[in-house]
N, C-alpha and C positions, 0 to 999 in steps of 0.2 A: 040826739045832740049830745056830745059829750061835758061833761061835769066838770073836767079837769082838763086843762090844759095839757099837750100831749107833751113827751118829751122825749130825744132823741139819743140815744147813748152809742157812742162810736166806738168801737176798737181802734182805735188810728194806729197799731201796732202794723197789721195788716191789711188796710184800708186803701185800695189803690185811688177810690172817689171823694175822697175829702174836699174838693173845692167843689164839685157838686152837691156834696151834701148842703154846704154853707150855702150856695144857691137858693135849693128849693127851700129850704129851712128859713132863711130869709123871706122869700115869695107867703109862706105862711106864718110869718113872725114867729116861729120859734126859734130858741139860739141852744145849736146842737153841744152836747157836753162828747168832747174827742176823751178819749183814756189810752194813755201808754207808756210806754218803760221807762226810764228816763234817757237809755240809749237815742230814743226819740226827738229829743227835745229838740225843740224850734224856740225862738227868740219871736218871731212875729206871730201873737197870738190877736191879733186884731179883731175883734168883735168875735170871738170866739171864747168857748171857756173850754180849759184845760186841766187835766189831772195826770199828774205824772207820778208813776209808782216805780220804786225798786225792783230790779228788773228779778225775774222768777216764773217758772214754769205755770203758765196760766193766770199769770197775778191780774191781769186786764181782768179774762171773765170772770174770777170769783167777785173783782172788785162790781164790775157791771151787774151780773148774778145781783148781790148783797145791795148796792146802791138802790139799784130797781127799786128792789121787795120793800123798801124804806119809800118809796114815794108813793 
């Protein structure tokens, strides 16, 4: 049985499945965290969390890489 609550870290930079993810993420009550450029940006972030970063060669995975290692 897990200790911790799991969590879901998205690249939404190149994520073709993002409303799937929000699906099944749902179906097990977790609320997935999308990350990407700010080229990215959407306006409807409805029951979702969001991190938008300046856009830069790899800035998503370093940022996913480092958030991770912190939970």
């Amino acid at each position: 049985m897990l200790k911790q609550k799991p969590h879901v870290w998205v690249d939404a930079d190149c994520c073709p499945v993002q409303e799937e993810i929000v699906h099944v993420c749902k179906q097990v009550s977790v609320t997935p965290t999308f990350i990407a450029t700010i080229n990215r940006y959407k306006t409807d972030q409805t029951g979702e969390d969001w991190i938008f970063l300046d856009h830069g060669s790899q800035a998503v995975d370093l940022y996913i890489i480092n958030a991770a290692g912190e939970k």
